[in-house]
PyMOL Python script that loads the backbone (N, CA, C, O; Angstrom):
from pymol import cmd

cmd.read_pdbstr("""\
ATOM      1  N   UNK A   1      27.166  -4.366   8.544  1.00  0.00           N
ATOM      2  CA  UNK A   1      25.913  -3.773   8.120  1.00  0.00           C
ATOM      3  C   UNK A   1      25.423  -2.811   9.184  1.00  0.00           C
ATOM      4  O   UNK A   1      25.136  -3.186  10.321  1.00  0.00           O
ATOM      5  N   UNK A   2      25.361  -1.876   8.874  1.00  0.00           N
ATOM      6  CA  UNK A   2      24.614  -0.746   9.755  1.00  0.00           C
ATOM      7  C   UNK A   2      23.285  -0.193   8.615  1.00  0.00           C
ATOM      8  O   UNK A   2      23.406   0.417   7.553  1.00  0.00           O
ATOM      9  N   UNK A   3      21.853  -0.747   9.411  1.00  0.00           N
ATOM     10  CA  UNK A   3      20.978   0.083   8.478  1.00  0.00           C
ATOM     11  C   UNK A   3      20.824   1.727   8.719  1.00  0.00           C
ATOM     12  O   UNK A   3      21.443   2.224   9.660  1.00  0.00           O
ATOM     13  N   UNK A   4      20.042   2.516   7.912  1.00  0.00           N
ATOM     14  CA  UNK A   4      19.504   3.797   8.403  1.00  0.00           C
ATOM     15  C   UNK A   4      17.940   4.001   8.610  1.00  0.00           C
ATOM     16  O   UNK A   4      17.285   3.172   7.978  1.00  0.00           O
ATOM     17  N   UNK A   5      17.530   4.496   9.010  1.00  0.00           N
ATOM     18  CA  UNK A   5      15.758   4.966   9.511  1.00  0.00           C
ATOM     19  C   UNK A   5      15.874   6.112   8.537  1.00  0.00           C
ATOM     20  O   UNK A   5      16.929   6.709   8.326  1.00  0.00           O
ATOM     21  N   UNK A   6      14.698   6.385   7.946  1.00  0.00           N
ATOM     22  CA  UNK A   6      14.112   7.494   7.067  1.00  0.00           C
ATOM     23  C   UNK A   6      13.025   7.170   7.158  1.00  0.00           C
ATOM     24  O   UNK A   6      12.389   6.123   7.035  1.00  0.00           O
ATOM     25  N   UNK A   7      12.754   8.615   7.494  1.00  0.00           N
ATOM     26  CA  UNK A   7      11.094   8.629   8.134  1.00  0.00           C
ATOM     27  C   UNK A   7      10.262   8.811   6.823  1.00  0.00           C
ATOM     28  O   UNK A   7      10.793   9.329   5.841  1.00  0.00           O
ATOM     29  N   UNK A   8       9.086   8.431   6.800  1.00  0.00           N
ATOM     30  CA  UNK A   8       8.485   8.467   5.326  1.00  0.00           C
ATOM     31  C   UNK A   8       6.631   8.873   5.863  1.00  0.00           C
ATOM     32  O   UNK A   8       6.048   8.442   6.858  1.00  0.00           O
ATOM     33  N   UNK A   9       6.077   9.859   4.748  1.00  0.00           N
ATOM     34  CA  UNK A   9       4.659  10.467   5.732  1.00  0.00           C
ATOM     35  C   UNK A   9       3.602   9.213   5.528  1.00  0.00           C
ATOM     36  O   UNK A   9       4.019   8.059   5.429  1.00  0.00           O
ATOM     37  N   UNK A  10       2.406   9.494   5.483  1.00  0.00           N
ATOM     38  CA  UNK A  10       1.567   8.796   5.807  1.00  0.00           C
ATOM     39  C   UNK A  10       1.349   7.553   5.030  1.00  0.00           C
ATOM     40  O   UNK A  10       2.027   8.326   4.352  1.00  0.00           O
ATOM     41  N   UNK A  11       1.175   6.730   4.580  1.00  0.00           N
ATOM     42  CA  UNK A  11       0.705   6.039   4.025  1.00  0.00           C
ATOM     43  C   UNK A  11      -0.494   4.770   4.524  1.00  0.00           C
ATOM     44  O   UNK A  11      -0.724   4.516   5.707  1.00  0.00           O
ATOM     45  N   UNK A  12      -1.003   4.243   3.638  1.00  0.00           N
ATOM     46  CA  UNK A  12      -1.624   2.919   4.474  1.00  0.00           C
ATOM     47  C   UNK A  12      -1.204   1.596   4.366  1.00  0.00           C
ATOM     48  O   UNK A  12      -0.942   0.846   3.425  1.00  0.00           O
ATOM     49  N   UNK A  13      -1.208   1.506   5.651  1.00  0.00           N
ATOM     50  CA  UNK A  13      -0.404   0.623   6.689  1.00  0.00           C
ATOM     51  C   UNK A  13      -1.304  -0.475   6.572  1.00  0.00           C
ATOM     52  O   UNK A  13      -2.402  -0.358   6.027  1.00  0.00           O
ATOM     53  N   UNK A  14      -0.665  -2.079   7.316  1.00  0.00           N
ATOM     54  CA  UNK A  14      -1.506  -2.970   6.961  1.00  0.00           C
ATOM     55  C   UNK A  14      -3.082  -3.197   7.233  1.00  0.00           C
ATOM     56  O   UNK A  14      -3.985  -3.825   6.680  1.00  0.00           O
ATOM     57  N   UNK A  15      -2.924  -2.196   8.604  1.00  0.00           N
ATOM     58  CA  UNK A  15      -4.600  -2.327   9.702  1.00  0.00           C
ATOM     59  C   UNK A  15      -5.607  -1.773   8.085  1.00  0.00           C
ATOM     60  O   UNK A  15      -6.689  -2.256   7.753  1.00  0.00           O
ATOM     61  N   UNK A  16      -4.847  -0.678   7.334  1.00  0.00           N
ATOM     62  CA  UNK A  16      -6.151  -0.205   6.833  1.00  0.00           C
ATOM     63  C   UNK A  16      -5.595   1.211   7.056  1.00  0.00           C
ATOM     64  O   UNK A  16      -5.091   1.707   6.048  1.00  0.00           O
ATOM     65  N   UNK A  17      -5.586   1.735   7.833  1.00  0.00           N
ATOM     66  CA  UNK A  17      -4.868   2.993   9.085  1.00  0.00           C
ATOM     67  C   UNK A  17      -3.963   3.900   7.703  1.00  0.00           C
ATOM     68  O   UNK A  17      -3.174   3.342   6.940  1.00  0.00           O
ATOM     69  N   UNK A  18      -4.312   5.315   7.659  1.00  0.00           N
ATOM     70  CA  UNK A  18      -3.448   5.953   7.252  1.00  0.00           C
ATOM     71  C   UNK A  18      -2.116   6.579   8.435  1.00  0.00           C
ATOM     72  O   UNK A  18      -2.192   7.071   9.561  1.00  0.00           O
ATOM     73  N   UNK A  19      -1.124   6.312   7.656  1.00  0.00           N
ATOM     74  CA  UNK A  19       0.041   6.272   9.151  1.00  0.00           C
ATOM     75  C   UNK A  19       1.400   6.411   8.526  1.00  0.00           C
ATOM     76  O   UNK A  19       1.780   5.789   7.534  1.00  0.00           O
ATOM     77  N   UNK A  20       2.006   7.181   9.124  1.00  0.00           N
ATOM     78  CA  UNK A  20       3.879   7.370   8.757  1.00  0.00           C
ATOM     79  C   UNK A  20       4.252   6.364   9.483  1.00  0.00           C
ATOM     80  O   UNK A  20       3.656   5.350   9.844  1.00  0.00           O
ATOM     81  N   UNK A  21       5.348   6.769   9.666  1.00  0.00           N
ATOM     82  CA  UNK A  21       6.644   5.874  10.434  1.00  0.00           C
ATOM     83  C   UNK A  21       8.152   6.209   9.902  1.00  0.00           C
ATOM     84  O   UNK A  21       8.709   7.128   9.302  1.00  0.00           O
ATOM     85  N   UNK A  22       8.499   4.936  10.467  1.00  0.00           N
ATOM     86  CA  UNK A  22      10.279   4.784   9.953  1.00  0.00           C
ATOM     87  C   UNK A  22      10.435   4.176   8.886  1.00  0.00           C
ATOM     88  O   UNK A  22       9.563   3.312   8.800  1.00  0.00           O
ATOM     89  N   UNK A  23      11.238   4.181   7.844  1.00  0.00           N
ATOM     90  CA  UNK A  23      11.501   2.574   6.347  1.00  0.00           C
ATOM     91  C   UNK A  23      13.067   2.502   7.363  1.00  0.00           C
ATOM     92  O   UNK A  23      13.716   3.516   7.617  1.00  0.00           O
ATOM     93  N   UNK A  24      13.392   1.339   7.756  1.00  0.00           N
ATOM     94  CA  UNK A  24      15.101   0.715   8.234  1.00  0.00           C
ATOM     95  C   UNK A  24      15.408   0.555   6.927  1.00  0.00           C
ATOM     96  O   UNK A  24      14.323   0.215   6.454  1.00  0.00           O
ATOM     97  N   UNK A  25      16.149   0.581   6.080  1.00  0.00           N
ATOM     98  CA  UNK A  25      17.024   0.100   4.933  1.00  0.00           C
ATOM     99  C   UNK A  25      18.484  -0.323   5.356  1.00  0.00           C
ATOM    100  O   UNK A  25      19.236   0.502   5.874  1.00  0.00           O
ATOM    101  N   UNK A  26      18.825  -1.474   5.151  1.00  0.00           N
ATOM    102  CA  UNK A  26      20.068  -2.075   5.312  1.00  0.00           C
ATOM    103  C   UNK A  26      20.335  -2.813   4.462  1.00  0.00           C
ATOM    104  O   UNK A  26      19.482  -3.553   3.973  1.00  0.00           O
ATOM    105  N   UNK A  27      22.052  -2.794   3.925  1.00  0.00           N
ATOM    106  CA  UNK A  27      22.337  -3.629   2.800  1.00  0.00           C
ATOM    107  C   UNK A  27      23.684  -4.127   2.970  1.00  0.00           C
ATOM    108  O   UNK A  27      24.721  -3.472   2.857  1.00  0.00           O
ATOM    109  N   UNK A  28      23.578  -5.190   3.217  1.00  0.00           N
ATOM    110  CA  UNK A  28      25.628  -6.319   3.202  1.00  0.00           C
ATOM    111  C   UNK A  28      26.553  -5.981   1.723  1.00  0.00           C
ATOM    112  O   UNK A  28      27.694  -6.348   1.444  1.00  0.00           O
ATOM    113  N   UNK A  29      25.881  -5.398   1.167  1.00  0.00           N
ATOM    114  CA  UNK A  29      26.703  -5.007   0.016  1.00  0.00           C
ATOM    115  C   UNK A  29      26.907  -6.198  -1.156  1.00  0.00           C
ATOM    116  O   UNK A  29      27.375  -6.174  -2.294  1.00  0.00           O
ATOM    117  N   UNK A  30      26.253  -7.379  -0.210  1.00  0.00           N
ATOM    118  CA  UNK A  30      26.523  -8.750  -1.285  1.00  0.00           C
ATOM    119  C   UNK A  30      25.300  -9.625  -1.867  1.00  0.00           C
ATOM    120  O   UNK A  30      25.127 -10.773  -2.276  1.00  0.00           O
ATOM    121  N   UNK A  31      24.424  -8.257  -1.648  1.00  0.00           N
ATOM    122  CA  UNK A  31      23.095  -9.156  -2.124  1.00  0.00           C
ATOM    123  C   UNK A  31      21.963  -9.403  -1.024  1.00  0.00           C
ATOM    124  O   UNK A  31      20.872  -9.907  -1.289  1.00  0.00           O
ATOM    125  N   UNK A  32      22.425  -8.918   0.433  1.00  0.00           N
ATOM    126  CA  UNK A  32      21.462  -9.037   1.292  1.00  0.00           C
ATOM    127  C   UNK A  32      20.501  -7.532   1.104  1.00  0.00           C
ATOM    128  O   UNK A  32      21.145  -6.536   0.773  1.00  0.00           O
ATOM    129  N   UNK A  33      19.227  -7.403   1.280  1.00  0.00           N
ATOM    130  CA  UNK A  33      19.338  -5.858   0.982  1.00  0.00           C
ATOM    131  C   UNK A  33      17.527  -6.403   2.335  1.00  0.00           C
ATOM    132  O   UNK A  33      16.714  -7.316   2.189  1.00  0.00           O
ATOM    133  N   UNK A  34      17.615  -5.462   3.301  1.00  0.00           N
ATOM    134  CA  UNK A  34      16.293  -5.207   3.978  1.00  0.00           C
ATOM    135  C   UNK A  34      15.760  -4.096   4.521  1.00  0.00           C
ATOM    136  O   UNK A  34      16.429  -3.490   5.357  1.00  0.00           O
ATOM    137  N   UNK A  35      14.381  -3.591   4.129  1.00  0.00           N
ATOM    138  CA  UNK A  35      13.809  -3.126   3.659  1.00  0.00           C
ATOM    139  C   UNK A  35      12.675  -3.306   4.954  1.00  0.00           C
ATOM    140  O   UNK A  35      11.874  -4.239   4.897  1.00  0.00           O
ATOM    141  N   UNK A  36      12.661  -2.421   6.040  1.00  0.00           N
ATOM    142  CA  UNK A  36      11.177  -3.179   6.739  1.00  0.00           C
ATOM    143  C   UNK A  36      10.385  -1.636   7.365  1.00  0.00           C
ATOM    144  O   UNK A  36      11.002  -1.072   8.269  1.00  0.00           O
ATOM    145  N   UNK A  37       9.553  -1.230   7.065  1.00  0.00           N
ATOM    146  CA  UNK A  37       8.655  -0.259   7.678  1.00  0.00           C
ATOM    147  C   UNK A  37       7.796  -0.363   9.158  1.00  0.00           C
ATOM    148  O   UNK A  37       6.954  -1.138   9.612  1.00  0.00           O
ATOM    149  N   UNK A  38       8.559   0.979   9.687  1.00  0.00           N
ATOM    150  CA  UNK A  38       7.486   0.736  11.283  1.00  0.00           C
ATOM    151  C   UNK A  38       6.640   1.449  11.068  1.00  0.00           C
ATOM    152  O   UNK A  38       7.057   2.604  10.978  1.00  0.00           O
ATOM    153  N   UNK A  39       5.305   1.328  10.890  1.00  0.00           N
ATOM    154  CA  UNK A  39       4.501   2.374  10.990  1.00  0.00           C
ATOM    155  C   UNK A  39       4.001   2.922  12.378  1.00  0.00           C
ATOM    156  O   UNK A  39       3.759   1.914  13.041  1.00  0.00           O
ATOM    157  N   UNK A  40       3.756   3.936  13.063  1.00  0.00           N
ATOM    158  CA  UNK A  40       3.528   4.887  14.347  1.00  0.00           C
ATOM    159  C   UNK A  40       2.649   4.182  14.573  1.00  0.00           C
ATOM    160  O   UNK A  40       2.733   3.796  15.739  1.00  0.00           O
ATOM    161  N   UNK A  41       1.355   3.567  13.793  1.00  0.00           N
ATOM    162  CA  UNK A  41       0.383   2.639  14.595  1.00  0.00           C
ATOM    163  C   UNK A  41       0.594   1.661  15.204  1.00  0.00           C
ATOM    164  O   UNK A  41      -0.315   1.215  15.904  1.00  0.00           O
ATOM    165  N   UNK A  42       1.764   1.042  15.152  1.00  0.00           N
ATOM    166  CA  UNK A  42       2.216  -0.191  15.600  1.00  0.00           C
ATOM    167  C   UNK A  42       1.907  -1.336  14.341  1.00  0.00           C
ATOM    168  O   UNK A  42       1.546  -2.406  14.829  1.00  0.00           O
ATOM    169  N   UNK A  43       1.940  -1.345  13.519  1.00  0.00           N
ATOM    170  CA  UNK A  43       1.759  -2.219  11.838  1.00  0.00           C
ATOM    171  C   UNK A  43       3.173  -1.958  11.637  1.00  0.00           C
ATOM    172  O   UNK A  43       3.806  -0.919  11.827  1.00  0.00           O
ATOM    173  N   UNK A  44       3.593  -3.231  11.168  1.00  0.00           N
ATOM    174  CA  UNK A  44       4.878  -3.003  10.277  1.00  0.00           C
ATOM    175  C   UNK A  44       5.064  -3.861   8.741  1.00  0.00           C
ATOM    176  O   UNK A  44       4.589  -4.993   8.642  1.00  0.00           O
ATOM    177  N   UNK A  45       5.542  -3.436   7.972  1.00  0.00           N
ATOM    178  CA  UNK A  45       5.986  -4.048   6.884  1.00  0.00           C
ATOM    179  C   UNK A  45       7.411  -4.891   6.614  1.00  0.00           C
ATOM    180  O   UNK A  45       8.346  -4.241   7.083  1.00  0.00           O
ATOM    181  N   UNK A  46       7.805  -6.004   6.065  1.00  0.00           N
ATOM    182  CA  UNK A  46       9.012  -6.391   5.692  1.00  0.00           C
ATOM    183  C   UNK A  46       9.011  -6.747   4.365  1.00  0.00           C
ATOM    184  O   UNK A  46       8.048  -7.087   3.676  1.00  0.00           O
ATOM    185  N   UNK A  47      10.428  -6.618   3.994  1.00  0.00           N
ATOM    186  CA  UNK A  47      10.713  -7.433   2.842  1.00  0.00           C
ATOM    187  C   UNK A  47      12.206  -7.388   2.775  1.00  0.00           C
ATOM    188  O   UNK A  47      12.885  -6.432   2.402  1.00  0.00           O
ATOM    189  N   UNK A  48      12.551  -8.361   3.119  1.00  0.00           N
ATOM    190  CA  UNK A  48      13.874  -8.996   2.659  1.00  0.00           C
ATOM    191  C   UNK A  48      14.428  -9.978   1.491  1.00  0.00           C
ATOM    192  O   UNK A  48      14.162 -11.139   1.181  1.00  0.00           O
ATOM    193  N   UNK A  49      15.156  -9.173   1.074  1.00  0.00           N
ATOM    194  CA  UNK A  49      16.082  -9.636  -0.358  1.00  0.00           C
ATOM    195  C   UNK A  49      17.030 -10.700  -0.024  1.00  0.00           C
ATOM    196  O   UNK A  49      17.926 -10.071   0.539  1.00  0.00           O
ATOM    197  N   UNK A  50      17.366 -11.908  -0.030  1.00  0.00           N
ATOM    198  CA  UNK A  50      18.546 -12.510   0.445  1.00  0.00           C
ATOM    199  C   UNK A  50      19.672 -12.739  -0.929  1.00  0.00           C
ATOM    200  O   UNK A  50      19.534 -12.328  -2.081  1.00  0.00           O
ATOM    201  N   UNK A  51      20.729 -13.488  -0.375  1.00  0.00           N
ATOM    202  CA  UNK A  51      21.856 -13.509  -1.016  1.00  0.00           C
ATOM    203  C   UNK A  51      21.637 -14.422  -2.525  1.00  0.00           C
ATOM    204  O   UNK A  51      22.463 -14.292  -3.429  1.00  0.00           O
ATOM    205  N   UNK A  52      20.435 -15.346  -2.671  1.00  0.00           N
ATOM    206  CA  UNK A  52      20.334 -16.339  -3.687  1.00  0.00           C
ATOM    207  C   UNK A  52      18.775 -15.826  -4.602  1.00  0.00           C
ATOM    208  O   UNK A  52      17.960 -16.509  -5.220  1.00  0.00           O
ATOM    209  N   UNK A  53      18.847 -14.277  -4.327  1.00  0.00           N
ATOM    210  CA  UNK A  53      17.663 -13.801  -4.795  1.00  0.00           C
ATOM    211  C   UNK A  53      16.030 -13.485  -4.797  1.00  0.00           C
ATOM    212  O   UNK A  53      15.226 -12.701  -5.301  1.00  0.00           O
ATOM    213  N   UNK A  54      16.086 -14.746  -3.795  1.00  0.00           N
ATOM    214  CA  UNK A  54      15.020 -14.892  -3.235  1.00  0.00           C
ATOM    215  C   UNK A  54      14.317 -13.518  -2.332  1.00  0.00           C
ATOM    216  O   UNK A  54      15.011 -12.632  -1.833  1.00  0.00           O
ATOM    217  N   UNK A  55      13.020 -13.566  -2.267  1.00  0.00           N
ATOM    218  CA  UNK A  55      12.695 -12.270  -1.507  1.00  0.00           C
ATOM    219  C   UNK A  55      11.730 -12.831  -0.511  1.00  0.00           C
ATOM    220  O   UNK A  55      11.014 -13.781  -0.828  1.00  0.00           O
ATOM    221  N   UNK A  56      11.661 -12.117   1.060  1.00  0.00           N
ATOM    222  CA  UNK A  56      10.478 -12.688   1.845  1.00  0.00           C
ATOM    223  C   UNK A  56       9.630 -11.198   2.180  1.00  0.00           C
ATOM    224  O   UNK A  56      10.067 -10.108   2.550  1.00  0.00           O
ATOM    225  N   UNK A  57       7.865 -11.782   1.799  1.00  0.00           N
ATOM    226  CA  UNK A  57       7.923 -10.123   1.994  1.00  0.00           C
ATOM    227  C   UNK A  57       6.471 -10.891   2.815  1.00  0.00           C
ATOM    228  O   UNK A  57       5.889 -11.950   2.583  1.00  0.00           O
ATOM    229  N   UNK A  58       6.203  -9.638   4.008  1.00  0.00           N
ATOM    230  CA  UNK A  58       5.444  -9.749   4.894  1.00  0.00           C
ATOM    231  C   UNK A  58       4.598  -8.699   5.697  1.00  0.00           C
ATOM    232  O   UNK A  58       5.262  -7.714   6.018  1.00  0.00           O
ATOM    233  N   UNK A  59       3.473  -8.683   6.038  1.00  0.00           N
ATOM    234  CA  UNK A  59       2.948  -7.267   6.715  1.00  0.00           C
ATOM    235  C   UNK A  59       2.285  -8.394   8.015  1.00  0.00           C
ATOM    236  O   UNK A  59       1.999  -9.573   7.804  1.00  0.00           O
ATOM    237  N   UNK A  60       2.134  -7.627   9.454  1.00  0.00           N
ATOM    238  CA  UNK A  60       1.807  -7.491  10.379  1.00  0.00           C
ATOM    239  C   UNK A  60       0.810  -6.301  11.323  1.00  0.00           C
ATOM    240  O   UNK A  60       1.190  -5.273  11.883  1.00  0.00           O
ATOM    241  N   UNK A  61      -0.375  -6.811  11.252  1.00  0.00           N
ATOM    242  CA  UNK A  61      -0.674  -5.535  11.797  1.00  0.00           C
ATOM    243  C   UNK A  61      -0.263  -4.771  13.304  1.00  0.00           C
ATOM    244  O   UNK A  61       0.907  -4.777  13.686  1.00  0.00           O
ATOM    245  N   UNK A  62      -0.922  -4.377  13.788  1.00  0.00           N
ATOM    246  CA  UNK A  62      -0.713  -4.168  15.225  1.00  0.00           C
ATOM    247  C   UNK A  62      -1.057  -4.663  16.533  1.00  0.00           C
ATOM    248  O   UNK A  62      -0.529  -4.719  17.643  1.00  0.00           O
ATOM    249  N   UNK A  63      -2.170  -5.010  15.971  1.00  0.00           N
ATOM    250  CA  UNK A  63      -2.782  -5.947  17.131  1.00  0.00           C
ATOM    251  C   UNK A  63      -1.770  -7.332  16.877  1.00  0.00           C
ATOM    252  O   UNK A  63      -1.876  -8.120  17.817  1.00  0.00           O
ATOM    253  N   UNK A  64      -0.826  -7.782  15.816  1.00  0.00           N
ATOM    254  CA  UNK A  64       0.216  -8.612  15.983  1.00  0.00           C
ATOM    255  C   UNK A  64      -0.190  -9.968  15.055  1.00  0.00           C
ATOM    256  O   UNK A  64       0.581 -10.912  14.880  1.00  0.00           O
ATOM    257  N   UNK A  65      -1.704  -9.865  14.436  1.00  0.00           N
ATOM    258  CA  UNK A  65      -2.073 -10.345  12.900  1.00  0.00           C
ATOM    259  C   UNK A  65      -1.177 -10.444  11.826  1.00  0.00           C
ATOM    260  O   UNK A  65      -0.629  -9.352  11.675  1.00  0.00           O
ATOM    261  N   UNK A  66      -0.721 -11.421  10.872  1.00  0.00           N
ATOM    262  CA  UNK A  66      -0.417 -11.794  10.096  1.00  0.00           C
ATOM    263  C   UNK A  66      -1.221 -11.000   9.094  1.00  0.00           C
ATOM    264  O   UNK A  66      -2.324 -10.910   9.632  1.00  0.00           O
ATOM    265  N   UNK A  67      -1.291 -10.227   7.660  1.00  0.00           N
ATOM    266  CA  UNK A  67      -2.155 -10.081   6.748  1.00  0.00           C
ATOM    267  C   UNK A  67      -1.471 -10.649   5.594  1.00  0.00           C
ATOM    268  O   UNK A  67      -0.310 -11.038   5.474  1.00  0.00           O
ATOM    269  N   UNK A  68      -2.484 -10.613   4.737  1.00  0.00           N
ATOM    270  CA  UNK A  68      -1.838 -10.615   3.241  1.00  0.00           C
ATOM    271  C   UNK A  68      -2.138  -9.590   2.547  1.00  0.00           C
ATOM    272  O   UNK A  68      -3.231  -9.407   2.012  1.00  0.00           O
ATOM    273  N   UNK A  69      -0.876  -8.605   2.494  1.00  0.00           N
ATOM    274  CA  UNK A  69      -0.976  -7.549   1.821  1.00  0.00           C
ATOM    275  C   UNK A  69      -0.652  -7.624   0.791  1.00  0.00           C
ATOM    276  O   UNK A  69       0.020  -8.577   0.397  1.00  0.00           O
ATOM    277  N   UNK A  70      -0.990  -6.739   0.104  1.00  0.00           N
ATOM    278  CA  UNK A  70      -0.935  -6.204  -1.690  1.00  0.00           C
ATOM    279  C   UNK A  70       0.595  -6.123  -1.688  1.00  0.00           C
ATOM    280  O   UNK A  70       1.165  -5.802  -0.645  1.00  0.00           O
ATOM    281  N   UNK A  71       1.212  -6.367  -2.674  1.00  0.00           N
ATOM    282  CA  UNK A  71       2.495  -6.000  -3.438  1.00  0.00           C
ATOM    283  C   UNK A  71       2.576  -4.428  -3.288  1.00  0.00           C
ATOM    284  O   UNK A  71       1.778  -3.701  -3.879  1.00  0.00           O
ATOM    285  N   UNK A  72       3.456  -3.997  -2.568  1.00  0.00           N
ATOM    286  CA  UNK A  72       3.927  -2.661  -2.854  1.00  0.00           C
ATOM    287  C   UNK A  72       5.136  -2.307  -3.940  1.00  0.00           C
ATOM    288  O   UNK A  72       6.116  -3.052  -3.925  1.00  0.00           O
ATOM    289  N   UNK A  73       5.111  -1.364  -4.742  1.00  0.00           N
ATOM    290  CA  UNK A  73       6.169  -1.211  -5.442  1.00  0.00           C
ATOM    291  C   UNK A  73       7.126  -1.014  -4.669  1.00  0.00           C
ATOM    292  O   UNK A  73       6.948  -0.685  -3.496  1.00  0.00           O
ATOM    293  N   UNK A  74       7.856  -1.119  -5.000  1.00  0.00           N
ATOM    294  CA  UNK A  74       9.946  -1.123  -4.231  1.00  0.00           C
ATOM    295  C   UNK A  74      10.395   0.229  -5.293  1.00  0.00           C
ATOM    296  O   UNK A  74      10.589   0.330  -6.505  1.00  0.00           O
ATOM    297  N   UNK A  75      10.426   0.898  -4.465  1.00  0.00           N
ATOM    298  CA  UNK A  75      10.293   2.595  -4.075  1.00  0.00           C
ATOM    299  C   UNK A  75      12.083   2.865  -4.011  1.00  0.00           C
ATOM    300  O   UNK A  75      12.480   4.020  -4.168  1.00  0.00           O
ATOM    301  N   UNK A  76      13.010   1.836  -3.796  1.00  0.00           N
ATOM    302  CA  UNK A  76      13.983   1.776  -3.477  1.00  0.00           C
ATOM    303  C   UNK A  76      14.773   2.892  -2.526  1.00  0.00           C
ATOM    304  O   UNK A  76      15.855   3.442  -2.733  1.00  0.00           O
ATOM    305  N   UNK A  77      13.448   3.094  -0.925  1.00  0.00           N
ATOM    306  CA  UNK A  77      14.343   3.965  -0.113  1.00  0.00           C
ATOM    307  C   UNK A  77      14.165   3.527   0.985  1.00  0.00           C
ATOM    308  O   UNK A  77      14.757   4.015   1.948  1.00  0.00           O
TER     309      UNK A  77
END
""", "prot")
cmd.dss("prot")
cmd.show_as("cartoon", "prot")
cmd.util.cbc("prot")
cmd.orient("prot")
């Protein structure tokens, strides 16, 4: 697995914060597929797909807070 970085413009990030960053996308080809956003503020997003379907999805702000963020659509990039 080698993921790629694609930079993506502003959006809002977990703080609240309108903010770009990186999306990492990486995929095992067998069903693993992850999906995690750095945003430039220091907020990041995850969501990982695993092999039995299951999904873990998670936001962090910057100050290093746990949130519960909204469902983002899966944009698939």
């Amino acid at each position: 697995m080698s993921g790629i970085r694609i930079p993506f413009t502003p959006e809002t990030a977990p703080c609240g914060k309108e903010s770009g960053g990186e999306r990492l996308v990486d995929d095992d080809g067998y069903g693993l597929v992850i999906r995690d956003q750095f945003f430039d503020c220091g907020c990041r997003r995850i969501r990982h797909e695993y092999h039995d379907g299951s999904i873990h999805l998670s936001a962090i702000r910057h100050d290093g807070k746990r949130v519960k963020d909204p469902i983002q659509p899966d944009h698939g990039k």
